[in-house]
C-alpha positions, 0 to 999 in steps of 0.5 A: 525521487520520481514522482508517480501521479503525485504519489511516490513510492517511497512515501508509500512504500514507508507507510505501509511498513510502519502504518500498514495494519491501518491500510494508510499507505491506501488512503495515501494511494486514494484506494479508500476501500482498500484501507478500510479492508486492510483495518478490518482484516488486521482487526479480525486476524489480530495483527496477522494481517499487518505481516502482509502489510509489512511484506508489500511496503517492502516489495513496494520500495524495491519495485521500479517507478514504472512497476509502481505506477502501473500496479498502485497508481494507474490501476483500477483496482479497488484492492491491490496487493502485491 
């Protein structure tokens, strides 16, 4: 299992499937903002948001390692999705 920056997408992957609608796959990724977006949007569009959580775990897993990186990991980005 390739490691990407310390952070693997597996494990993010698996967070945002499971735990997605609290942004923990974000804290995992050190996007701090992001996880706080992703609690307020799941709280204001009562879960609809969690859907769309649910969707980049998946797209996550079936990513490259290479694609991981560069999207989540070596990204400047204070919020990336998908």
């Amino acid at each position: 299992m390739a490691q990407a920056g310390g952070k693997e997408k597996v494990v993010a992957g698996l967070l945002a499937i499971f735990l997605g609608w609290l942004g923990i796959h974000y804290f995992y990724l050190g996007k701090t903002t992001a996880g706080i977006i992703t609690i307020v949007l799941s709280a204001c569009t009562c879960g609809i948001w969690s859907l769309l959580m649910l969707v980049q775990g998946i797209l996550m897993l079936t990513m490259s390692d290479a694609d991981f990186e560069e999207k989540y990991v070596d990204n400047e980005k204070t919020f990336p999705l998908f």
